[in-house]
N, C-alpha and C positions, 0 to 999 in steps of 0.2 A: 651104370655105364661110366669109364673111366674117360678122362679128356683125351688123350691120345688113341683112342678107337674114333674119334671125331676129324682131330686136328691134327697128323705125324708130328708136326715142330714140337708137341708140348711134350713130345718124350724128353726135351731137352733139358724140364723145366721138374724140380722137386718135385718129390711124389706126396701124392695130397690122400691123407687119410677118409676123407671125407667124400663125399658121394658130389660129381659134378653139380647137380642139381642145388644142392644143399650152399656147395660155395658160390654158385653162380646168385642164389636168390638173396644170400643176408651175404651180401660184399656192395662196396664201393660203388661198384659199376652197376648196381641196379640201381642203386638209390641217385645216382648220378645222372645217368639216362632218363628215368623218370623227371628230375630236375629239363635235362637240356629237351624234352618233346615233352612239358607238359602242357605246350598247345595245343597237341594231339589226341588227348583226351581228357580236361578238365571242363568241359563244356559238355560231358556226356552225361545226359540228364540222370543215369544212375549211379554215376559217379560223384557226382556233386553232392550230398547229403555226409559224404564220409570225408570231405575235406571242409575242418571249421574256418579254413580261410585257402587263399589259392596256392593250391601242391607247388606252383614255382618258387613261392618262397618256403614252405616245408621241405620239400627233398633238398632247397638251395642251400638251407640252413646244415640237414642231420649231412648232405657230400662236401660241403664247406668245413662238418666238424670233425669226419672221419678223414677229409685230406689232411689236414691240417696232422690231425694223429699219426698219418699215414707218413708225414715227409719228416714230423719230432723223430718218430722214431727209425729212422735209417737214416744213411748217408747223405748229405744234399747231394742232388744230381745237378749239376756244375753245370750243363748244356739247356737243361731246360728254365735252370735260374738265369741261366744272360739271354735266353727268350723273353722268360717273364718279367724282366727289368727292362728290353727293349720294350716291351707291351706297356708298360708302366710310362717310358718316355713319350712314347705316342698319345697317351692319355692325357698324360701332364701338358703335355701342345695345346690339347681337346680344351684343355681347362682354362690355358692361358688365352685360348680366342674367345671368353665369354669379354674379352675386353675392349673388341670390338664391333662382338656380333650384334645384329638389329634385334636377332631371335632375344626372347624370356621365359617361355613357358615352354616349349618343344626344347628347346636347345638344353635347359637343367633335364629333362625329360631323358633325353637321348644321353648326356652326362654320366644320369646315375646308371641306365642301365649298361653303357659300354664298361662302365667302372668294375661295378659289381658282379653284373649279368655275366657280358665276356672275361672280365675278369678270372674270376674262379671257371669259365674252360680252359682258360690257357692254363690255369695251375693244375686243373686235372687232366691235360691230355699232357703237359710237357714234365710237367712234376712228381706227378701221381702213376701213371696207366704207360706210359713211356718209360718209367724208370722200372718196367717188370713187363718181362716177355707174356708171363703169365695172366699178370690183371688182364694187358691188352686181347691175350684169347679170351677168357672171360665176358671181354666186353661184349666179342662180337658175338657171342654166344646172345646176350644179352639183347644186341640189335636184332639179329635175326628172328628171334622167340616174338618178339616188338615187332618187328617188322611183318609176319607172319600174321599176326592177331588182328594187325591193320587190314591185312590183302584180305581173310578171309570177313572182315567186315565188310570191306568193299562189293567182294564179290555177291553178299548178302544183298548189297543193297541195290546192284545191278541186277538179279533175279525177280527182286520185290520193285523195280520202276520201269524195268526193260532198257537195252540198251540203247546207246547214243545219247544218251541226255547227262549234262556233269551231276558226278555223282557227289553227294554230303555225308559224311561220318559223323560219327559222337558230337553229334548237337551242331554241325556246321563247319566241322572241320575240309576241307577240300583238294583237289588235285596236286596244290601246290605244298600241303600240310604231308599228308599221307608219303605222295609221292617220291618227296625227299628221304624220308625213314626209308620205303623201298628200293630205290636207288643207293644209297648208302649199303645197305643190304645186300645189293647183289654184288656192290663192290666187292665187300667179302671173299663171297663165292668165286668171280671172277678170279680172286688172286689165288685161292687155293687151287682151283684148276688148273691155273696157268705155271704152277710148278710142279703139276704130279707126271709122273713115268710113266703108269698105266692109266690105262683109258679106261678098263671096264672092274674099277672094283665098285666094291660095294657102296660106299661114301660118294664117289663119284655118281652114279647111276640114284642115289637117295637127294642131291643136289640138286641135278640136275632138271628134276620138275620141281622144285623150290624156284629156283633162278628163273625157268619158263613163267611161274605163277607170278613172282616178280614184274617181270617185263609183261604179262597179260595187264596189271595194272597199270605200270605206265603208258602201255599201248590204249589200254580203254578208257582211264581216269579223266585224260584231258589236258594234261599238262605237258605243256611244250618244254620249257624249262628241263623238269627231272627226266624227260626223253633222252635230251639231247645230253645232258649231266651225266647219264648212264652210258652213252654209245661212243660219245668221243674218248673221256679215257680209256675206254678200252682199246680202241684201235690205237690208239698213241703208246703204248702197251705192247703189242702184237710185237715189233721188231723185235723186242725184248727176248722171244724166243728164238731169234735165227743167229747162229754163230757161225765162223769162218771159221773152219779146219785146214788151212792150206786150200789146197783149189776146190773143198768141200763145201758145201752149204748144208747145215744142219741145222732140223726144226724141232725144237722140246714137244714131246707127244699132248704135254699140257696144251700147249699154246694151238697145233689142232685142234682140241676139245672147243678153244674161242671161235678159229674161224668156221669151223663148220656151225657153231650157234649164230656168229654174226649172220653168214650165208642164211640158217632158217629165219633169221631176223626180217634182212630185206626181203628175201621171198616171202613173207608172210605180209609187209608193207605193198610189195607189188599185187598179191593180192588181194588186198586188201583194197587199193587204189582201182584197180582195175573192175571191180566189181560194185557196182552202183550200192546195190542194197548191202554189201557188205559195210561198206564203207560209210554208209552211215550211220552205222554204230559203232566204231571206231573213232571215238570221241576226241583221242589225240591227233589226230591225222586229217581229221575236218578240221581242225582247229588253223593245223599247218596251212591248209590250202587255202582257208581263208587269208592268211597272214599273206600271200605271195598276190591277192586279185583283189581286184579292186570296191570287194564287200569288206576290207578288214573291219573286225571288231573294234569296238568303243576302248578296250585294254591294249591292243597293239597302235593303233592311233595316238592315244594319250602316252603312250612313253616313246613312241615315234619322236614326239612334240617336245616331250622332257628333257629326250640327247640333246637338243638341238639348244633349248635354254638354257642348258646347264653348261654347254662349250661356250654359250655366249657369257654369263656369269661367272665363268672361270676366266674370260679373259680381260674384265674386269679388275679383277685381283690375283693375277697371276703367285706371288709370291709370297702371302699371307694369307690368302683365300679370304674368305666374307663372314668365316666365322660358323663355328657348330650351331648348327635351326637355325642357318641365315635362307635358306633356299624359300621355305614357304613364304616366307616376309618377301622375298625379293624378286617373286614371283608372282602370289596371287595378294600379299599384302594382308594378310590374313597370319596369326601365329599359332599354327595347328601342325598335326603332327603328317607331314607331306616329304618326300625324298623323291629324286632322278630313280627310285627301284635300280640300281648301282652302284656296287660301292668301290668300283675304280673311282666315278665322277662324282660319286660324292666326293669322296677325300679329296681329288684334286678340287672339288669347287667351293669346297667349304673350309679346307687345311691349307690348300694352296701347297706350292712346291716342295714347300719344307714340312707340312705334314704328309704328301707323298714320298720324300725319303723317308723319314722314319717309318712310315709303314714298311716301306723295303727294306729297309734296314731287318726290322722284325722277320720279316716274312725271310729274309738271304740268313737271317739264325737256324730258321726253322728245317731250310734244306740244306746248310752247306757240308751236313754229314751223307748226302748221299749220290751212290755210285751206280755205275751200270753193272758193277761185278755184285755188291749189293742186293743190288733190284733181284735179279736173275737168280740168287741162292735162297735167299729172304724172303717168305711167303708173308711176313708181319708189315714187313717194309713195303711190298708192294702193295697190301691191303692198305695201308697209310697213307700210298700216295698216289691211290687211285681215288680214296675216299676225300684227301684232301683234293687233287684238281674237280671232282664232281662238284665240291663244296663249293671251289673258285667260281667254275663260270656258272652255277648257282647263284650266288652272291652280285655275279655281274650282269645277272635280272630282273632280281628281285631283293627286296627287304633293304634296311638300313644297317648303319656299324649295331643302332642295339638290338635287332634282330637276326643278328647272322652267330651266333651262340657256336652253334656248329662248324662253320666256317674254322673260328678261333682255336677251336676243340678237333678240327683235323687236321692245323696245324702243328699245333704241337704234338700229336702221336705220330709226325715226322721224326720225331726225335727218339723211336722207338731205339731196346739196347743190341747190339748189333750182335751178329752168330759170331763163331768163335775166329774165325780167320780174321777180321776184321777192327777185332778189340784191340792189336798194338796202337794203330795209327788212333781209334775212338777215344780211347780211353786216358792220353796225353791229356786233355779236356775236362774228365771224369774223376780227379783226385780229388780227394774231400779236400775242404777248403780248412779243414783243422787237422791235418793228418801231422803235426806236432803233439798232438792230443795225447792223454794217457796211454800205452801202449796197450792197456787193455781191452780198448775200442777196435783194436784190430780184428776181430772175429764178426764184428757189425757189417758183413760184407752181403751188397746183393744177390737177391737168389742168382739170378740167370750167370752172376759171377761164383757160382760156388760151382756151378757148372762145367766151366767153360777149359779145366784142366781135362776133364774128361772126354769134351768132345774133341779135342783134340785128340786126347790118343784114338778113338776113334776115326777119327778125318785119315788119320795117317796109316791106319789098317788097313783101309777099305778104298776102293780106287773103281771111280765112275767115268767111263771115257767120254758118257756127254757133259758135264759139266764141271767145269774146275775153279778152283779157290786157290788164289797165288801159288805157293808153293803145293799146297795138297791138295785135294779133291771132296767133290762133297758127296755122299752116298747119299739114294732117292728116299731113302726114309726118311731122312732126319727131316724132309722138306717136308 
């Protein structure tokens, strides 16, 4: 099966000798993935015996040694290197407040891994997987296959304890592990639907209980978090498909496909709510109810209590903050590995102001290439940054900077290379930084730019009256 029977974009992208499967397994983006989720299953008591030390650092090493391969030999991508030297400044901050922090042990802890850990996502989502329309399909090939093996674990293990009770994966893994992969996952999905013309082909209708299997886990897992990760960029999304034609209001037949699933969504939550014994297997959803009455859990209590510390120790040191693994120290007095589960207030309570702008700083690299015209034509772009906001307010519940890998890693596939209308204004950005160089380096050109003569003369054949690209129009294939 070819990629383009999967994905329409990738008709855009060289033709691959080699059988989907073949490139998807021995490429980058498996060995990568593996790397960024190998929480998700190296505690799996069959899996362990076949790793002589832990897969985070083995897959870290062999996607650290094929990036690195991967960025020698092409052109530097000019957008995702002033990302990753932003990332680089905000680090260098991290390092300079070991000179005031109380923290010793937590705080080099957290160090190495926002260095290393986040580090090499940022080079593979901005450097690597962003600089090829391709790898990027690849990847999500690569998520979903992942994301799949997870759901049907889970669902194993729901049959084998019954439901309502939170469920454990590969040796311990839980709602908020799983969960995220699946969410991630359906973001995918989401974007591809949300640009096709037809409602009932084949791919669509194969998807579509993929996405439902998706969201049964985050509905039954338990995790509030990847619920809510999953539902709000979607709906933040939805305008996306309504355009003004003059006194017309016109809706992309994709973007139907969302709300008649959001509509089965809520009705499945109402009843789900409305029905006693259903609802209490409905793991995510007691969970909710608990969070709003006055039984909350011992987890929503406890970071209830964390916001409130951490405004208050932020306004301690507004401008320098208290320094990287200052919070456990200044908290419980203790140098263990503890965070606000936040990492807006971490940064602000630990960076203080000035490592809050450079965070922004980073993060205003990661989006300042994208548009509303964009969004709308772009099934890449919009899987980018539905996956990165998921990531965001993910982040802004859970985990630390050295835990948030993913986060880091859906930023920079913000930076993904743009369809062909769009490459004058991108590509100002995008000139090799040695293009004095030998003139025989001029054939060293990216794929998705070997392309992009031809889809033009295409754009300009073919004329779509619902959706347009500056001067030309885009046909519903190519999405």
């Amino acid at each position: 099966m070819r990629a383009e029977t999967l994905f329409p974009s990738v008709t855009m992208l060289p033709r691959q000798r080699l059988p989907l499967f073949v490139q998807v397994i021995f490429s980058f983006e498996t060995a990568f993935l593996l790397f960024l989720f190998a929480g998700r299953y190296k505690a799996n008591p069959v899996l362990q015996p076949l790793f002589p030390v832990d897969p985070l650092v083995i897959f870290g090493v062999v996607s650290f040694a094929i990036g690195i391969w991967i960025i020698s030999t092409e052109r530097l991508y000019v957008p995702g290197f002033i990302v990753f030297t932003s990332f680089c400044i905000f680090v260098a901050w991290m390092w300079i407040s070991l000179i005031w922090t109380p923290g010793a042990v937590y705080a080099r802890e957290k160090l190495l891994a926002v260095t290393f850990l986040d580090g090499l996502a940022i080079i593979a989502g901005a450097l690597v997987i962003a600089n090829s329309r391709e790898r990027f399909f690849r990847f999500m090939v690569c998520l979903n296959v992942f994301a799949f093996i997870l759901a049907v674990m889970v669902l194993m293990e729901v049959i084998r304890i019954g439901p309502g009770r939170i469920v454990l994966i590969n040796g311990g893994d839980d709602y908020l592990g799983y969960g995220r992969v699946c969410g991630l996952a359906s973001m995918t999905i989401f974007a591809y639907l949300a640009t096709q013309e037809r409602l009932a082909s084949k791919v669509n209708l194969a998807l579509l209980p993929l996405l439902s299997f998706y969201i049964w886990v985050l509905l039954f897992g338990g995790g509030k978090g990847p619920l809510l990760s999953a539902l709000i960029p979607v709906m933040m999304i939805l305008p996306l498909g309504v355009l003004l034609r003059g006194k017309r209001v016109l809706i992309k037949r994709g973007h139907l496909i969302l709300l008649a699933g959001l509509a089965a969504v809520v009705a499945a939550i109402l009843w789900v709510l409305l029905d006693p014994d259903l609802a209490r297997t409905a793991t995510t959803l007691n969970r909710f109810s608990r969070l709003f009455s006055d039984n909350q859990g011992v987890s929503d209590q406890r970071r209830e209590t964390q916001f409130w510390e951490f405004l208050e120790l932020g306004d301690q040191a507004p401008i320098l903050g208290h320094g990287v693994g200052a919070w456990p120290i200044l908290t419980y007095g203790v140098d263990i590995r503890h965070h606000p589960h936040s990492l807006p207030l971490e940064v602000v309570g630990e960076m203080g102001v000035v490592g809050l702008i450079l965070f922004t700083l980073m993060c205003f690299a990661c989006i300042r290439f994208i548009t509303l015209a964009r969004l709308r034509q772009d099934p890449f772009l919009l899987a980018a940054l539905l996956m990165a906001l998921n990531m965001w307010i993910n982040a802004g519940t859970s985990g630390d900077l050295g835990e948030n890998r993913p986060f880091f890693f859906t930023m920079g596939l913000l930076l993904i290379r743009p369809l062909a209308e769009h490459v004058a204004s991108f590509s100002k950005v995008t000139v090799d930084a040695h293009e004095d160089d030998d003139a025989g380096d001029d054939h060293e050109i990216e794929d998705d730019r070997q392309g992009f003569s031809t889809i033009r003369r295409r754009l300009s054949a073919r004329i779509d009256d619902d959706v347009s690209v500056g001067r030309g129009t885009l046909p519903a294939h190519t999405l």
